[in-house]
VMD Tcl script that draws the C-alpha trace (Angstrom):
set ca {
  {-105.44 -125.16 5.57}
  {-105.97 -128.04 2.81}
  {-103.40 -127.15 0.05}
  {-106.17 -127.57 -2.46}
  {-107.74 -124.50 -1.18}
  {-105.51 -122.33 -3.32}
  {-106.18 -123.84 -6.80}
  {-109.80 -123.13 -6.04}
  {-109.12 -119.72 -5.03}
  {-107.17 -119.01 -8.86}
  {-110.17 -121.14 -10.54}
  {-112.72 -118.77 -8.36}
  {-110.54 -115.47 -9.17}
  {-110.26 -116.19 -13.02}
  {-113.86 -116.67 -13.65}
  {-115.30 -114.00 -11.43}
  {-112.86 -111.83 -13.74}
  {-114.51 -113.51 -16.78}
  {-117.79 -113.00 -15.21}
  {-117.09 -109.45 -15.03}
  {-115.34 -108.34 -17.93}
  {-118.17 -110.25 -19.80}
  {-120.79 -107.68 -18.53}
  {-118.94 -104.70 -19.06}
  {-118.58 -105.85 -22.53}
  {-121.99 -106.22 -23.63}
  {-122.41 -102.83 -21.90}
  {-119.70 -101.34 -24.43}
  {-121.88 -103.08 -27.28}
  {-125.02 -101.74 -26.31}
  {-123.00 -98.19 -25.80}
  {-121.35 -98.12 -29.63}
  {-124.70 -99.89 -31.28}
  {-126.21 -97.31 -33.10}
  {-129.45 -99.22 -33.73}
  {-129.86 -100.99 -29.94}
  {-132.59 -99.22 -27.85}
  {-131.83 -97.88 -24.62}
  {-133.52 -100.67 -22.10}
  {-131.20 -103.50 -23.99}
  {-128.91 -103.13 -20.84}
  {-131.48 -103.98 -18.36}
  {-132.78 -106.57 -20.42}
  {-129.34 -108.25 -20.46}
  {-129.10 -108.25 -17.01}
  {-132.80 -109.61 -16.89}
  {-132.22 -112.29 -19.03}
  {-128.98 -113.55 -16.72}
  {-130.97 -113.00 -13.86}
  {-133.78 -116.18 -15.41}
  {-131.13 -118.88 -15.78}
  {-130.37 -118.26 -12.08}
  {-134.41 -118.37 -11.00}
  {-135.24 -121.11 -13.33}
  {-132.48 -123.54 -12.13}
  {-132.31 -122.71 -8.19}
  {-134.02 -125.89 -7.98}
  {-131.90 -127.98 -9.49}
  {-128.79 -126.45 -9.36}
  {-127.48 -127.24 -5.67}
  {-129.27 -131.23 -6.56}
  {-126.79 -131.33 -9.05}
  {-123.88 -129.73 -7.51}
  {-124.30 -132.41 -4.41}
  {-124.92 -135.32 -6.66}
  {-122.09 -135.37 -8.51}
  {-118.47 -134.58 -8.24}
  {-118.22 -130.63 -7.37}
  {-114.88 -130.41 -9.63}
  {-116.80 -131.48 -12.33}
  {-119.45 -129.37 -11.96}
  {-117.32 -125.93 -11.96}
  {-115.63 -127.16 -15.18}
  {-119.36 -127.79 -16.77}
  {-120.11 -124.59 -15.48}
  {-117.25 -122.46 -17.05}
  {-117.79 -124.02 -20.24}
  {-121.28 -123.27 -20.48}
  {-120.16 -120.11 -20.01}
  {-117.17 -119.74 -22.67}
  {-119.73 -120.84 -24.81}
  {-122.31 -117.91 -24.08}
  {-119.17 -115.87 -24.78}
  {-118.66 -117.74 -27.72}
  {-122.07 -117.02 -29.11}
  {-121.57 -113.28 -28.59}
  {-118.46 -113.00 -30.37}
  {-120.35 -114.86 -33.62}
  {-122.77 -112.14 -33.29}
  {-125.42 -114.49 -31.91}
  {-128.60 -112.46 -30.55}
  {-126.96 -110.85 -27.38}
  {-129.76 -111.58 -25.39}
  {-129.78 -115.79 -26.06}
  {-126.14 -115.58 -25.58}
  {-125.91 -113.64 -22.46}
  {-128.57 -115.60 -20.96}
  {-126.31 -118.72 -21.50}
  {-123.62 -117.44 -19.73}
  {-126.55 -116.57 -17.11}
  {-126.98 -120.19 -17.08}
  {-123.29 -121.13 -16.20}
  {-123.24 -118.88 -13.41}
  {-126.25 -120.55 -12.14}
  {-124.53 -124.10 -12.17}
  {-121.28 -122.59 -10.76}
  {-122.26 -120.75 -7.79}
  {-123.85 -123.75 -5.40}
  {-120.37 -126.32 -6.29}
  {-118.69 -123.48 -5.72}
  {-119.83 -123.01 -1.94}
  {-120.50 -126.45 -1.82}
  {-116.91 -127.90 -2.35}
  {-115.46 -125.49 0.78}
  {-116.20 -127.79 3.45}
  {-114.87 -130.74 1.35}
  {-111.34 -128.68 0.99}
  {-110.91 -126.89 4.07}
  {-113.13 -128.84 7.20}
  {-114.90 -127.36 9.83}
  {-111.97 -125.88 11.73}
  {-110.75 -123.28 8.56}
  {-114.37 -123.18 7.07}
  {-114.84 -119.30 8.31}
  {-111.04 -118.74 6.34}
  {-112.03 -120.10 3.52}
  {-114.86 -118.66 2.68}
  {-113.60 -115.35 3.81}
  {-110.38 -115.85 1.21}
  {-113.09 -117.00 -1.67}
  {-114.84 -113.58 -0.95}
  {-112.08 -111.92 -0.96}
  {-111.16 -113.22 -4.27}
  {-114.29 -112.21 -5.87}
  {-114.27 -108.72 -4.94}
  {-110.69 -107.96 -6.36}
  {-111.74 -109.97 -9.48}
  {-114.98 -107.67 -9.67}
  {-112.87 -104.87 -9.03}
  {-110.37 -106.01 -11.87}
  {-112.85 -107.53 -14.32}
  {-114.73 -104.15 -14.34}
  {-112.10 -101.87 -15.15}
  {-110.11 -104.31 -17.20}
  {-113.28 -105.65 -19.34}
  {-114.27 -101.96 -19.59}
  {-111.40 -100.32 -21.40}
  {-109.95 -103.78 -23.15}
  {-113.90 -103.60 -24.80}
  {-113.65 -99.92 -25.76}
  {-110.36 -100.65 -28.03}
  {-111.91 -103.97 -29.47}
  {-114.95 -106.11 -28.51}
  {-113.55 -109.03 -30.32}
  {-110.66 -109.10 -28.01}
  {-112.53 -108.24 -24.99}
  {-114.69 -111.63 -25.75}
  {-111.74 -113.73 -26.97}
  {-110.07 -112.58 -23.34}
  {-113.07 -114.26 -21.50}
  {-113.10 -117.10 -23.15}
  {-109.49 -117.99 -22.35}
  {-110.55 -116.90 -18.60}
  {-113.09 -119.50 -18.44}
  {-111.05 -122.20 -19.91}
  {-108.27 -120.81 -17.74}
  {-110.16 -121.38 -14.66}
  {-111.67 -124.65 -15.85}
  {-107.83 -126.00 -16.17}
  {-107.07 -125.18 -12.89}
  {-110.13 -126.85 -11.66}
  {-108.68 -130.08 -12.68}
  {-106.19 -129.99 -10.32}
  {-108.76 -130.20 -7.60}
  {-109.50 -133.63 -6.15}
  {-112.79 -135.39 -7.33}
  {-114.94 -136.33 -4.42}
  {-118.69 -137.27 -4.57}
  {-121.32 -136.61 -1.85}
  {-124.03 -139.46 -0.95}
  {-126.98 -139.03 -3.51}
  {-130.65 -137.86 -3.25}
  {-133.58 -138.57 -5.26}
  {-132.52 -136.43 -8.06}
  {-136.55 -136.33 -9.02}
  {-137.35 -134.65 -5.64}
  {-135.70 -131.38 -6.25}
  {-138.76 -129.05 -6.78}
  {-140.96 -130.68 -3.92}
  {-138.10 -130.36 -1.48}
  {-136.99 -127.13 -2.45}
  {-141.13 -126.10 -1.46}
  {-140.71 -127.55 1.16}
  {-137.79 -125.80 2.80}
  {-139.11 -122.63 1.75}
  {-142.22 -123.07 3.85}
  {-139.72 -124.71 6.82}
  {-137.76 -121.63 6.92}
  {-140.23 -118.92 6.45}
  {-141.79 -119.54 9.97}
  {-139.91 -116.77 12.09}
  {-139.40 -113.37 11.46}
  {-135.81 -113.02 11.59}
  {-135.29 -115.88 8.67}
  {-138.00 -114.12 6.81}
  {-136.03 -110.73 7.15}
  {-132.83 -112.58 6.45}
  {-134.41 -113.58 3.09}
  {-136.29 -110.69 2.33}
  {-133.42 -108.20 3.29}
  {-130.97 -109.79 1.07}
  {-133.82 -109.76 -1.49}
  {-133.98 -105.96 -1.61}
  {-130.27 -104.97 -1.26}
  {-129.42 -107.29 -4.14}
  {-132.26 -105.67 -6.54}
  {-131.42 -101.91 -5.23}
  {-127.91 -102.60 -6.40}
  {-128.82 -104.25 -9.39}
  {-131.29 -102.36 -10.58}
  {-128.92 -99.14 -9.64}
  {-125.85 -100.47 -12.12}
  {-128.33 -100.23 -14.77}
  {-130.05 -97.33 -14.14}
  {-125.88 -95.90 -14.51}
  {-125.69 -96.71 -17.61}
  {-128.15 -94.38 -18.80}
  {-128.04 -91.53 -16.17}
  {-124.35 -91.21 -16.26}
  {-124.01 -90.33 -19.83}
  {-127.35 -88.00 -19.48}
  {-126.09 -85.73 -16.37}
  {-121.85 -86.74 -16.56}
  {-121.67 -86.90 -19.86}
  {-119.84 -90.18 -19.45}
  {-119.02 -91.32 -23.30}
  {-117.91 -95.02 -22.53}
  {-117.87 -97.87 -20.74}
  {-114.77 -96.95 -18.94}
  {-116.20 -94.64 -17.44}
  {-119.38 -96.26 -16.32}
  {-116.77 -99.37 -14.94}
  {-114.64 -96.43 -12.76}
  {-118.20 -94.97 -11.62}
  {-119.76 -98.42 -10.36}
  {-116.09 -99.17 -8.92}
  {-116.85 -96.39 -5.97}
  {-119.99 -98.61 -5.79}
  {-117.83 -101.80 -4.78}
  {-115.09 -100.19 -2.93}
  {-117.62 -99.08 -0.71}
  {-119.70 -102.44 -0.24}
  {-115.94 -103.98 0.50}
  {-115.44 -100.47 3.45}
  {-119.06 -101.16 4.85}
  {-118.27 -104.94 5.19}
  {-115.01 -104.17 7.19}
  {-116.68 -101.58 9.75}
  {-120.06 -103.92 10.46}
  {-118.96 -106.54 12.47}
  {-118.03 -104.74 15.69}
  {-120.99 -102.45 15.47}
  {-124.11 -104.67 14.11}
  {-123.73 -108.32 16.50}
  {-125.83 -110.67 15.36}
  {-127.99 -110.41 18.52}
  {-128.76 -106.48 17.39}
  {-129.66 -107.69 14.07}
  {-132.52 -105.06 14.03}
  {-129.91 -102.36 14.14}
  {-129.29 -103.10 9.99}
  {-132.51 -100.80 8.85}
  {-130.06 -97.73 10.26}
  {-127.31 -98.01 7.30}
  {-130.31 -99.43 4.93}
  {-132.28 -96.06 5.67}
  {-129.18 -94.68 4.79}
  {-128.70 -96.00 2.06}
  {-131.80 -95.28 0.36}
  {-130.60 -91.54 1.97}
  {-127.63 -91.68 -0.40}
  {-129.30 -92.88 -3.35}
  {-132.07 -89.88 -3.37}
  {-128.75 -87.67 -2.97}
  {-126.60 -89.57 -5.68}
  {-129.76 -88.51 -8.01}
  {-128.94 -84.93 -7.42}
  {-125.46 -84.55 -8.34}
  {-124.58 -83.06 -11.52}
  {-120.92 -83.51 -11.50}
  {-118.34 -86.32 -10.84}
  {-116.48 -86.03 -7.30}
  {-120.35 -85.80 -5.23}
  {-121.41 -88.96 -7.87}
  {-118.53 -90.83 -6.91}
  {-119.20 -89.76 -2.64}
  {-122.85 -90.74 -2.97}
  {-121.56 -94.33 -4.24}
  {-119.18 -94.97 -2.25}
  {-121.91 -94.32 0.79}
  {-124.14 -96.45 -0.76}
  {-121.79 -99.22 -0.80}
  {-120.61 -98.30 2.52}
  {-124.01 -98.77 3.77}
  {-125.00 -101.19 1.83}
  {-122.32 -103.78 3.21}
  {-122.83 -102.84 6.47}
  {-126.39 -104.04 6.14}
  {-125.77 -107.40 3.67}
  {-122.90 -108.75 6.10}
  {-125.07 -109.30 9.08}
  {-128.23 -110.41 7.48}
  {-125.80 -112.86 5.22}
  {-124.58 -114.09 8.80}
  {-127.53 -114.60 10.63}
  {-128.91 -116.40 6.95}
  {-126.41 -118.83 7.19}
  {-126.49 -119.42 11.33}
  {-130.30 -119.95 10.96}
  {-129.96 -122.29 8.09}
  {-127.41 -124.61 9.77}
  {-129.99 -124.77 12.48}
  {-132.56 -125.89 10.10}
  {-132.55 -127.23 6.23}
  {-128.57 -126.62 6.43}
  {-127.00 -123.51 5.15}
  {-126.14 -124.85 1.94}
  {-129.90 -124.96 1.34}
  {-130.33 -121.49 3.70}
  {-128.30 -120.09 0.50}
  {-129.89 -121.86 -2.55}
  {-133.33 -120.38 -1.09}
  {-131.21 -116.61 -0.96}
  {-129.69 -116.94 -4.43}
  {-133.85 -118.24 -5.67}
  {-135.55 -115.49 -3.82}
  {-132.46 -112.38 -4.70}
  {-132.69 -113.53 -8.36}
  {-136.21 -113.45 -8.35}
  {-136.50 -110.00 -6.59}
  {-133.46 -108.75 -8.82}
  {-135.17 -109.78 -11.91}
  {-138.64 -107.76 -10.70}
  {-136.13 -105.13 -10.51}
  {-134.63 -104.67 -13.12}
  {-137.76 -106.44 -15.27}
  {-139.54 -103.11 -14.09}
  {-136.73 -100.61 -14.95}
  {-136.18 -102.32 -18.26}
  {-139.96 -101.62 -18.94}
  {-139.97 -98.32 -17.86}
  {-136.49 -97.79 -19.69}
  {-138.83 -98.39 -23.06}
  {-141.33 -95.45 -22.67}
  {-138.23 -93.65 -22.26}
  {-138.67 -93.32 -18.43}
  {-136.03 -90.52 -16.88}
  {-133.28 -92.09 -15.32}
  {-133.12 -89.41 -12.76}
  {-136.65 -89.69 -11.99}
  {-136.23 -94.00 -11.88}
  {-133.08 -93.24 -8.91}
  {-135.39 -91.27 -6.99}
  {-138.05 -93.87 -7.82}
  {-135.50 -96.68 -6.60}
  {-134.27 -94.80 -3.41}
  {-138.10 -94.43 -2.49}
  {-138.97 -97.84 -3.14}
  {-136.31 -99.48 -0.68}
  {-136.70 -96.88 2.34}
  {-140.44 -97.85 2.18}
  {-139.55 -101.85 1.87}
  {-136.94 -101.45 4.59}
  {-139.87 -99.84 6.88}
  {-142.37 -102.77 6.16}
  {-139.35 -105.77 6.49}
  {-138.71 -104.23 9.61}
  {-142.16 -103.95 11.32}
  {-142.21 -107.24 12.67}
  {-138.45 -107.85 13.58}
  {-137.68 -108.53 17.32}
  {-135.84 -105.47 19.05}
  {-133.44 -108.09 20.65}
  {-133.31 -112.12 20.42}
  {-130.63 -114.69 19.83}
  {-131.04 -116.33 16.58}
  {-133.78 -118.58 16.59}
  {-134.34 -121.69 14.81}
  {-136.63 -121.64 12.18}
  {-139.73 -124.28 12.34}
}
mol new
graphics top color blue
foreach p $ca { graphics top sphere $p radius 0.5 }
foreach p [lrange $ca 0 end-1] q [lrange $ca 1 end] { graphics top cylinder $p $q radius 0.2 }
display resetview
């Protein structure tokens, strides 16, 4: 393994932690405003969720055409600014939805600069260590953010700003390579046309779609938290909220551990079992009315909720290297999860302002995905090796 790997695995770990504690923290505003209505959460997480639709066509252009170090240190400083602009009490939305815009930049050099570092043979390691990374750092950043925001949001902030610096430091020690250039003007007509390349079989379509809907069920389910859990738990901070949504992640990172021996990538169409489920476990989640059956429904809905990602993430990636490249294979998942994560939560937050009840928008949410994950799954082929799109 390339020795370079492991500066890029701090850089990776620092910001993810910044990413993190950075949401949490404009949760903990919204939670001790007095005067903020109650669908400013969702509307935060809406506004993040633009920057990343609005640039997926540019963003992976610009990561390949110039130096991916660069990029990630252009990235975390776009988004120490955003946190910069909330701690001098600019609008919370503009300034979250810069930091939405550094995340957008980040996340393509950040995939993109693994085959430079580690080569085909350690490629699978890698990526599984970068992973690995980010869900400790969510872990972390969730529970840390929470409880250093409830003492002081001007010291939560200040703490992700040296995080992003941090991590832009330690980029520095990376090498600097560039890739061949493109026709930096072609970015929106190729990016059509690789979504109309890969759409042509089912299973790419289900790869895209199914990653679609668990990304806005989980999404839109962290928000819908932050109102339910004060309403029926009588949760009073963000602390709270973080450890709730922890069982959440704890149980994405159990799911993704059990999946590979049971779902192959040749029984892809086995993945609508743990999705039923999971829609299962969010209808019961909406029932409980105290802590220890909250915190079982969410960790089963992460359980099965990484035991259905994993394999469709897989079989994205093997069917993009077939065809536009998986690079590309996962700018077209980040375009089309954003998109379907900002319908999401664009739809809660809307609801959220006629004062829609939260417990009534779970049960909403847990209908809505058994229903899409019965339609997705019409058309999917009992049994096939992965087939190559086009």
């Amino acid at each position: 393994m390339n020795r370079n790997i492991y500066p890029l695995l701090i850089a990776q770990f620092l910001s993810a932690l910044a990413d993190n504690a950075i949401l949490f923290t404009v949760i903990a505003m919204v939670m001790q405003s007095s005067h903020l209505p109650s669908w400013y959460v969702p509307a935060l997480q809406s506004v993040f969720l633009v920057a990343f639709v609005l640039l997926a066509p540019w963003a992976g252009g610009f990561a390949d055409n110039h130096a991916k170090t660069k990029v990630l240190i252009i990235a975390n400083l776009i988004k120490a600014a955003g946190a910069g602009l909330l701690l001098l009490h600019v609008e919370p939305l503009l300034a979250y939805c810069v930091v939405g815009m550094g995340a957008a930049v980040y996340s393509p050099a950040k995939y993109g600069i693994l085959p430079e570092l580690a080569g085909h043979e350690f490629l699978v390691k890698a990526n599984s260590w970068i992973e690995g990374s980010t869900i400790l750092a969510i872990l972390l950043g969730m529970v840390i953010g929470a409880r250093v925001a409830d003492y002081s949001i001007i010291w939560a902030l200040a703490g992700t700003i040296v995080l992003f610096i941090a991590s832009a430091l330690v980029t520095l020690s990376l090498p600097v390579r560039v890739s061949n250039k493109t026709d930096a003007g072609s970015g929106m007509v190729e990016f059509s046309r690789q979504i109309g390349q890969f759409f042509t079989t089912p299973r790419s379509r289900f790869a895209i779609i199914g990653a679609s809907m668990f990304w806005a069920a989980a999404a839109t389910l962290r928000v819908i938290l932050v109102a339910w859990a004060p309403l029926v738990l009588m949760s009073k901070n963000a602390t709270e909220i973080a450890e709730l949504t922890l069982f959440l992640a704890i149980g994405i990172v159990l799911g993704s551990a059990l999946v590979p021996r049971l779902i192959p990538l040749e029984h892809l169409h086995r993945v609508r079992i743990p999705a039923y489920l999971m829609a299962l476990f969010i209808f019961d989640l909406s029932l409980a009315d105290s802590l220890w059956p909250a915190r079982f429904a969410l960790l089963s809905i992460g359980i099965m909720g990484g035991m259905f990602i994993v394999p469709i993430n897989a079989a994205l990636q093997e069917l993009g290297q077939q065809s536009i490249g998986s690079g590309s294979a996962v700018a077209l998942q980040g375009f089309f999860q954003n998109l379907s994560m900002l319908a999401a939560v664009g739809g809660y937050t809307y609801a959220a302002s006629l004062n829609a009840d939260p417990v009534a928008s779970m049960l909403t949410l847990g209908s809505l995905f058994f229903m899409a994950t019965f339609l997705v799954s019409l058309r999917l082929p009992k049994r096939q090796p992965l087939q190559q799109p086009g």
